[in-house]
DRENKOL-426277 format. One line per field, with one value per residue (C-alpha): residue number from 1; x, y, z; residue in three letters. Coordinates in pm, 1 decimal, always signed. Example, Ala and Ser with C-alpha at 12.3 -4.5 7.8 and 13.67 -1.06 7.14 Angstrom:
REM DRENKOL-426277
kolba: c(1,2)
px: c(+1230.0,+1367.0)
py: c(-450.0,-106.0)
pz: c(+780.0,+714.0)
badren: c(Ala,Ser)
REM end
This chain:
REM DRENKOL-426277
kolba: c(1,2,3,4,5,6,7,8,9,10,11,12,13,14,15,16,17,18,19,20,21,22,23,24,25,26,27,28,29,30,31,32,33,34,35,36,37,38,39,40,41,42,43,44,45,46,47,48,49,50,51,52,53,54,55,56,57,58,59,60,61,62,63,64,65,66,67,68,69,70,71,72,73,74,75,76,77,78,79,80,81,82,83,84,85,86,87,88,89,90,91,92,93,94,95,96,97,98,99,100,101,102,103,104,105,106,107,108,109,110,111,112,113,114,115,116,117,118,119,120,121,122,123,124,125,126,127,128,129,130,131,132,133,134,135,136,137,138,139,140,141,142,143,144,145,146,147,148,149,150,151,152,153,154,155,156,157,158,159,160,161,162,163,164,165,166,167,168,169,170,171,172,173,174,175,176,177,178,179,180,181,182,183,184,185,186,187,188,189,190,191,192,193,194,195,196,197,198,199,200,201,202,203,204,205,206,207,208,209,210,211,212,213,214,215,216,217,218,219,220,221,222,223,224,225,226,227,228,229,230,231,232,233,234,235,236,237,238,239,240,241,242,243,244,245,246,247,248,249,250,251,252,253,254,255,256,257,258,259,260,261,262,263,264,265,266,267,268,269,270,271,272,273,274,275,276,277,278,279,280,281,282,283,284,285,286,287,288,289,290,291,292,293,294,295,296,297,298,299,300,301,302,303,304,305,306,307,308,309,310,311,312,313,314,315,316,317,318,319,320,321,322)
px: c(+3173.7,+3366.4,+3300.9,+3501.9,+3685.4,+3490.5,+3124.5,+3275.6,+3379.7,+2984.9,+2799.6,+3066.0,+2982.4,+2631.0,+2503.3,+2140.1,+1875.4,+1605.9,+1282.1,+1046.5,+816.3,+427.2,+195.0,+27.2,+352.3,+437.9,+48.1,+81.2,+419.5,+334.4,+7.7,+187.2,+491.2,+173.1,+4.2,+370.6,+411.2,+53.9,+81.4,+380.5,+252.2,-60.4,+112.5,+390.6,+10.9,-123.1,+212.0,+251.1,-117.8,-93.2,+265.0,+90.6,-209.3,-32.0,+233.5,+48.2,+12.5,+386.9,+528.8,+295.9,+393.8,+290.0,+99.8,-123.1,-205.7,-287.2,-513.1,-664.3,-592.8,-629.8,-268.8,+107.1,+158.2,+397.3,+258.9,-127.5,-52.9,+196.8,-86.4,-252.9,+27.5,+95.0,-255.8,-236.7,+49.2,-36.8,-359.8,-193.3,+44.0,-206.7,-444.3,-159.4,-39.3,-417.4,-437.3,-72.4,-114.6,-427.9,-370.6,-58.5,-220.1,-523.6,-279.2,-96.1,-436.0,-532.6,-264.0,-59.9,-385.8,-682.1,-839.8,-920.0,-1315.5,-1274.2,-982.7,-1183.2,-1499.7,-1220.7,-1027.7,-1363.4,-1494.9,-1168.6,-1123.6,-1534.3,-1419.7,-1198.8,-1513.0,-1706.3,-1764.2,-1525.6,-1869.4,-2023.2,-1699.2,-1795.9,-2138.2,-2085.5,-1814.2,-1996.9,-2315.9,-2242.5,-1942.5,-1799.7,-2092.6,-2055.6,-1684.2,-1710.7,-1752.3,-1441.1,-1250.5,-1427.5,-1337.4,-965.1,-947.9,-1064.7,-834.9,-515.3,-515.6,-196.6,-55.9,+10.2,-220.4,-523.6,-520.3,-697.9,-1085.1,-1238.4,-1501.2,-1879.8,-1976.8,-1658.5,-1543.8,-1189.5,-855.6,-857.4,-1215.3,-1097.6,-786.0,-961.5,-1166.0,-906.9,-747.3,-1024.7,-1058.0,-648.9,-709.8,-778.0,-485.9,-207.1,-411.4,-411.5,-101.9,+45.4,-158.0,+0.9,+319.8,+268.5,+207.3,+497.4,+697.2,+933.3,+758.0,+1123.8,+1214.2,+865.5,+938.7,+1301.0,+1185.3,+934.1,+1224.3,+1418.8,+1145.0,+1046.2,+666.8,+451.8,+505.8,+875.4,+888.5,+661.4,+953.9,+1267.5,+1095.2,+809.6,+858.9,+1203.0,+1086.3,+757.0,+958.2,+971.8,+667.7,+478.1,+693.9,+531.2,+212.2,+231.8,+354.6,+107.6,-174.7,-36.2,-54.9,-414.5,-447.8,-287.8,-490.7,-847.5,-1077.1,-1472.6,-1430.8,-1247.9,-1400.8,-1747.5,-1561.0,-1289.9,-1404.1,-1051.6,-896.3,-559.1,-372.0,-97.4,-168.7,-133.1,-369.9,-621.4,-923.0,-1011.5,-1235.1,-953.5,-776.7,-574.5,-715.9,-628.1,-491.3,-735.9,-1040.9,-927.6,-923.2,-1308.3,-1480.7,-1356.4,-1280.5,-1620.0,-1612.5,-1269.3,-1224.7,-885.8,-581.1,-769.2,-777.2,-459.0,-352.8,-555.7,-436.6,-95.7,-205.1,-279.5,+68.1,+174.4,+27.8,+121.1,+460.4,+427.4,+264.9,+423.6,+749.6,+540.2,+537.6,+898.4,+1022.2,+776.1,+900.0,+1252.0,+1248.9,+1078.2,+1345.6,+1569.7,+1485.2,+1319.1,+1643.3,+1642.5,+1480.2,+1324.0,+1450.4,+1784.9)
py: c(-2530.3,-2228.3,-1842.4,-1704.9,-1361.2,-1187.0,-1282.3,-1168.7,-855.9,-793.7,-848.4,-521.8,-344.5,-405.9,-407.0,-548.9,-249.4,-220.0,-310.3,-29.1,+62.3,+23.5,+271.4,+70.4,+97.3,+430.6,+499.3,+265.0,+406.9,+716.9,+688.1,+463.0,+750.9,+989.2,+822.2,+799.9,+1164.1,+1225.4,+1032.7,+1172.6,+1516.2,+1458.6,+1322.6,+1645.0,+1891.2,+1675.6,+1721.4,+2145.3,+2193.7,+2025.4,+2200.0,+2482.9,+2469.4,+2315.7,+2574.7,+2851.3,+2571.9,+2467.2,+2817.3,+2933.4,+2923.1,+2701.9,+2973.4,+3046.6,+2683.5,+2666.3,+2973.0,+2949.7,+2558.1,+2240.2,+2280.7,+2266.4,+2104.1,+1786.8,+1762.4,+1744.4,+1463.3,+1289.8,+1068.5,+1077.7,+951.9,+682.6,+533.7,+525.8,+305.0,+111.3,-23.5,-70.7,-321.2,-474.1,-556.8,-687.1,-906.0,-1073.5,-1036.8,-1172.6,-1517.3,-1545.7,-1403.8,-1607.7,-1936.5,-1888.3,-1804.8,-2133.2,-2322.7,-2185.5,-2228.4,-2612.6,-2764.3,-2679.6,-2852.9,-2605.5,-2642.5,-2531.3,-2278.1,-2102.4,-1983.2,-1928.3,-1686.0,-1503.4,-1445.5,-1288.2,-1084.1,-982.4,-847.2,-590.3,-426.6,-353.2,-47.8,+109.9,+250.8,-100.5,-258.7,+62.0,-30.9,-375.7,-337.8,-63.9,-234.5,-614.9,-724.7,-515.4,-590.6,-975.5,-962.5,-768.7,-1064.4,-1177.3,-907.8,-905.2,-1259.7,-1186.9,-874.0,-1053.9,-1353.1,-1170.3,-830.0,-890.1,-861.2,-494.6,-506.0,-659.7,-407.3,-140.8,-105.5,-319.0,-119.0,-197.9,-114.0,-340.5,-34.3,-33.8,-74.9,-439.4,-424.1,-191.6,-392.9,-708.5,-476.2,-355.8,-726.4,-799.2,-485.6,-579.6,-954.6,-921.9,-720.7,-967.2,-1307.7,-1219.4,-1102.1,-1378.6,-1606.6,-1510.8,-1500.4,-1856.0,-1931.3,-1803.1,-2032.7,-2247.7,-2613.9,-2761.1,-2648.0,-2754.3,-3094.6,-3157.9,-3064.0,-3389.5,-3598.4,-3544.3,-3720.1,-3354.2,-3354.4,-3097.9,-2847.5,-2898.2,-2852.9,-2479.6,-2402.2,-2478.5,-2365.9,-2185.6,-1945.1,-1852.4,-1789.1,-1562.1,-1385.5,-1059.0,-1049.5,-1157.5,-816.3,-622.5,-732.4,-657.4,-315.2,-230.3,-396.3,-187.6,+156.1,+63.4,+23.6,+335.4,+554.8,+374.2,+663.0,+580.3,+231.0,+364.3,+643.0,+468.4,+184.7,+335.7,+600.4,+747.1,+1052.5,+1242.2,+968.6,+721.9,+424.4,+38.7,-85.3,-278.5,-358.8,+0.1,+252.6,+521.4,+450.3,+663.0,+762.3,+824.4,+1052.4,+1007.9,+969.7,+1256.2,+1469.6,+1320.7,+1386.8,+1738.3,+1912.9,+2041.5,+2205.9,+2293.6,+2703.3,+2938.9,+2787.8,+2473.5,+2400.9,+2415.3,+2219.4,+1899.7,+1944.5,+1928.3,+1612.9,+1481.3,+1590.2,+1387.5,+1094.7,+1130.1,+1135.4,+824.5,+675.0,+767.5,+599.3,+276.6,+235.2,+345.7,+128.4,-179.9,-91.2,-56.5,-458.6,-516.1,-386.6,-571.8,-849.6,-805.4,-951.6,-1304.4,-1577.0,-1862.6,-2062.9,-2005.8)
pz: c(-5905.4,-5934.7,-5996.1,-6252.3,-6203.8,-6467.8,-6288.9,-5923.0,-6130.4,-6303.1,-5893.0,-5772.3,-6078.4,-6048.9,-5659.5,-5572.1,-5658.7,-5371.1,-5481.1,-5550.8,-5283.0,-5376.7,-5368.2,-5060.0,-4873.9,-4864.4,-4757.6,-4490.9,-4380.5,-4373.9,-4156.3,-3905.8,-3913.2,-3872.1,-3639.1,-3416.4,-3412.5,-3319.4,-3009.6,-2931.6,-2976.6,-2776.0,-2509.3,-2512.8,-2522.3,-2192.6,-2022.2,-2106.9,-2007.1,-1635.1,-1655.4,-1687.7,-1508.7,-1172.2,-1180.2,-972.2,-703.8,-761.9,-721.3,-452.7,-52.9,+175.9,+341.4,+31.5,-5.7,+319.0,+301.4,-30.3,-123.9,+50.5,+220.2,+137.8,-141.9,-81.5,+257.7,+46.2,-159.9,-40.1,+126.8,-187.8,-391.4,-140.9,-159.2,-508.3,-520.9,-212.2,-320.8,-664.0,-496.6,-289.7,-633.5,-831.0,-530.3,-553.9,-994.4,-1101.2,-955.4,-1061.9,-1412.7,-1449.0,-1327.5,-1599.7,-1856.8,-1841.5,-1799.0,-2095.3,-2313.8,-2152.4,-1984.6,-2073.2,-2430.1,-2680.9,-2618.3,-2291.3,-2358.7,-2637.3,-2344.0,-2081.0,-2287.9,-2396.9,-2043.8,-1926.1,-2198.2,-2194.5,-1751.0,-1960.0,-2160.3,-1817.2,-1715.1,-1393.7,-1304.6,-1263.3,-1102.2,-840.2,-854.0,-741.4,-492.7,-285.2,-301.9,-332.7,-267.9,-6.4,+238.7,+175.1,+206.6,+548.8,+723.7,+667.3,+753.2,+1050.5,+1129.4,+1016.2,+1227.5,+1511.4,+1476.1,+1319.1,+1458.0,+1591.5,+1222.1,+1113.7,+816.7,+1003.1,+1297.4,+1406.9,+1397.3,+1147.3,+951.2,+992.9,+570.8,+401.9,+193.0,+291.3,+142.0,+92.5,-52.9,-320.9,-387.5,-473.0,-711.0,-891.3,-911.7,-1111.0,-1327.8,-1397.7,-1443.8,-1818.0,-1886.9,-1715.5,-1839.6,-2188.4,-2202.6,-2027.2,-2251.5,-2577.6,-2459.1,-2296.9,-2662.1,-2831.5,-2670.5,-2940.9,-2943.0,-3005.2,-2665.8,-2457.8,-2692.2,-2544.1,-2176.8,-2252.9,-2400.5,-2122.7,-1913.1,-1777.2,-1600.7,-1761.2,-1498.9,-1479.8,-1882.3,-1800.9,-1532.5,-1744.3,-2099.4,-2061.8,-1748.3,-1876.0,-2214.1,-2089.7,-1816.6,-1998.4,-2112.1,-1753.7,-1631.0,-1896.6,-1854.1,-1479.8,-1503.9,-1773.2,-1516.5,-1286.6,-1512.7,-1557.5,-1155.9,-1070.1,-1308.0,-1192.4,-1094.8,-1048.1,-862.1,-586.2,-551.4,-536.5,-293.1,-119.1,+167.5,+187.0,+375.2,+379.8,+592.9,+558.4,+713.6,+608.3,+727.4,+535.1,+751.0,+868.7,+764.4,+758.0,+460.3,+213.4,-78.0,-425.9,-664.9,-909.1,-689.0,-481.1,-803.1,-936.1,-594.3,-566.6,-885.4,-926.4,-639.6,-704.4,-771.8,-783.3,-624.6,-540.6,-908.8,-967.7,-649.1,-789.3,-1143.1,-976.3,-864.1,-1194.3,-1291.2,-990.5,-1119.1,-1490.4,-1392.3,-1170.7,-1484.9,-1701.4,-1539.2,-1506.8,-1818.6,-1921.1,-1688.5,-1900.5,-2212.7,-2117.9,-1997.3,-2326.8,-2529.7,-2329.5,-2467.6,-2819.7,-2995.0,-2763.2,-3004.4,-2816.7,-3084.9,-3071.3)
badren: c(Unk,Unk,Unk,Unk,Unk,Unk,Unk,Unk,Unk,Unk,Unk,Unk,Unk,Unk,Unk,Unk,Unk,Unk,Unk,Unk,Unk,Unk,Unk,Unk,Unk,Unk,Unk,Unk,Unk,Unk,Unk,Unk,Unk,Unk,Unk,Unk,Unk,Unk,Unk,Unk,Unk,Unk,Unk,Unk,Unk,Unk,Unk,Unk,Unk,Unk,Unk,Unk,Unk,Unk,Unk,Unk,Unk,Unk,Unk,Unk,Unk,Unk,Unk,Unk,Unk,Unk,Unk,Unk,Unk,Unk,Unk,Unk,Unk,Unk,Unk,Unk,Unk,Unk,Unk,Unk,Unk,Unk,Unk,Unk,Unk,Unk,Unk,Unk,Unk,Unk,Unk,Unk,Unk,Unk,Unk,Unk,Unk,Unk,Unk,Unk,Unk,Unk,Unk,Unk,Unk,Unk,Unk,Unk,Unk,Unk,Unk,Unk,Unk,Unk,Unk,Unk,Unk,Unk,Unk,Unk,Unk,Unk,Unk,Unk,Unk,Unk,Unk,Unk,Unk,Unk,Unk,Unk,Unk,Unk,Unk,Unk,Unk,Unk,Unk,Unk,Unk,Unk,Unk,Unk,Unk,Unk,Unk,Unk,Unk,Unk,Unk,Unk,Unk,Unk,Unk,Unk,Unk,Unk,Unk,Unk,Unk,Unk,Unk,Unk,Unk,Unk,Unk,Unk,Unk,Unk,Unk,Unk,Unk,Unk,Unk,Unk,Unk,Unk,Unk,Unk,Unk,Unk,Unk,Unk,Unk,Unk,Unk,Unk,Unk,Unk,Unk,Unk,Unk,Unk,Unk,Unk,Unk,Unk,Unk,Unk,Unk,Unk,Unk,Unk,Unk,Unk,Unk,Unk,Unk,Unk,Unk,Unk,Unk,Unk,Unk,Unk,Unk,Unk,Unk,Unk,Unk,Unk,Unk,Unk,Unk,Unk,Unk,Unk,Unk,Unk,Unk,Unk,Unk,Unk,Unk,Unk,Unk,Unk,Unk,Unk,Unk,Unk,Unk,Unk,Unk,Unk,Unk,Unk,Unk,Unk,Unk,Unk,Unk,Unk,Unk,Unk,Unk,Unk,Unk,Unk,Unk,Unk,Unk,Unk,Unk,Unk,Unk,Unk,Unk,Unk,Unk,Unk,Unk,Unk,Unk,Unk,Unk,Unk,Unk,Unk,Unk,Unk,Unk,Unk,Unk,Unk,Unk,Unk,Unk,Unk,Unk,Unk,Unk,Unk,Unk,Unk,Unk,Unk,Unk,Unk,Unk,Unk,Unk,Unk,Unk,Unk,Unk,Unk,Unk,Unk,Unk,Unk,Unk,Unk,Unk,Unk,Unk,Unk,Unk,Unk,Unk,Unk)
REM end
């Protein structure tokens, strides 16, 4: 079958017209356009008003910190900054294993009668309270726990982490990173579950052909498939740890210190919990020393969570199918 000259000649002179956009479309376009620039606008207010409100402590010298604030600036929360991110690292080391391991139990092993209560009681730990997760570790669970860090400081105190004095209440770094492990376990298994699911059957089929075991079909289908996605659920678990206030500060019975320890009772603190147990007490240059904090750890973040949804738009164009 041929096209004649004069047809080819009628589809130039007469393109494709769009179709006409409903009433219902350009309402829903224009809230989610809306609804964009708010965010973006809210964000851009939070970031001029701890601009503004940390810049006396910014601009002042070291000497009126130190007389009228808690200290020099960099020097103050420095320490701060690196508990934050230390007992970040040490709750995702104990939540991505776990999270990833319950993801693919829920999605390749499990049966769906067992699946269904699984998923709900991980995604239920998400709607607690940071107040109870405080709650619980001071009171419960770091007591219990003490006596194995007791035991392991006895037996492994020649390992850098395990040294030093172990602490006679349980409320040290290691304590609060097992809390937030399980604060962040939601986050990373349910992320990790729907990606798990996304995966292109064809592919997970083939791996079977091929005579694959079920765990060598998740390494060569699944795991490369999910890989971006188990990054952004990690780094997004790990915005969620580094902004956790209440717990640690309930838990945690931290001081101005660097130290790596995990067993100890003199253990870093937190941004965030450094800024809840002081600010209202808080007054002049003090203020705007903590708020300076908070700008500290917006900034640190707020760069978590660039740096997720940069390696998500790596790869939003890769189709498991292809």
């Amino acid at each position: 079958m041929t096209t004649s000259p004069s047809t080819l000649e009628t589809h130039a002179e007469n393109p494709l017209i769009p179709a006409k956009k409903r009433i219902g479309d350009r309402v829903f376009s224009s809230l989610s356009t809306g609804s964009g620039i708010i965010i973006l606008v809210i964000l851009a207010l939070v970031a001029g008003f701890l601009l503004m409100q940390a810049f006396p402590a910014l601009t002042s010298t070291p000497a009126q910190l130190t007389a009228q604030g808690y200290g020099p600036f960099f020097s103050w929360v420095a320490p701060y900054a690196f508990g934050t991110v230390w007992s970040s690292f040490l709750a995702l080391l104990f939540a991505v294993p776990v999270g990833v391991g319950i993801a693919l139990f829920i999605s390749h092993y499990a049966s769906r009668k067992l699946a269904q209560p699984i998923g709900y009681v991980i995604d239920l730990l998400a709607a607690v309270p940071s107040v109870v997760y405080g709650l619980w570790g001071a009171n419960t669970f770091a007591p219990e726990i003490n006596r194995a860090w007791i035991w392991l400081n006895h037996n492994l105190h020649w390992f850098p982490l395990f040294g030093g004095q172990a602490s006679g209440t349980g409320r040290t770094m290691l304590t609060t990173a097992l809390v937030l492990a399980v604060m962040v376990l939601p986050i990373i298994t349910s992320l990790c579950r729907e990606v798990f699911l996304q995966t292109p059957k064809l592919h997970e089929e083939a791996a079977l052909a091929l005579g694959a075991t079920r765990w060598e079909m998740i390494k060569m289908s699944v795991f490369p498939f999910a890989r971006a996605g188990i990054v952004s659920a990690v780094m997004l678990a790990l915005g969620r740890a580094l902004g956790e206030t209440m717990a640690v500060a309930m838990i945690l019975s931290g001081t101005n210190n660097i130290n790596f320890q995990v067993l100890t009772s003199n253990n870093p603190n937190t941004i965030a919990a450094t800024i809840a147990l002081n600010f209202p007490e808080a007054y002049g240059l003090r203020t705007n020393q903590l708020i300076a904090g908070g700008l500290v750890l917006f900034v640190i973040t707020l760069a978590v969570n660039m740096v997720a949804r940069w390696i998500v738009n790596r790869r939003k164009e890769f189709s498991g199918a292809n």
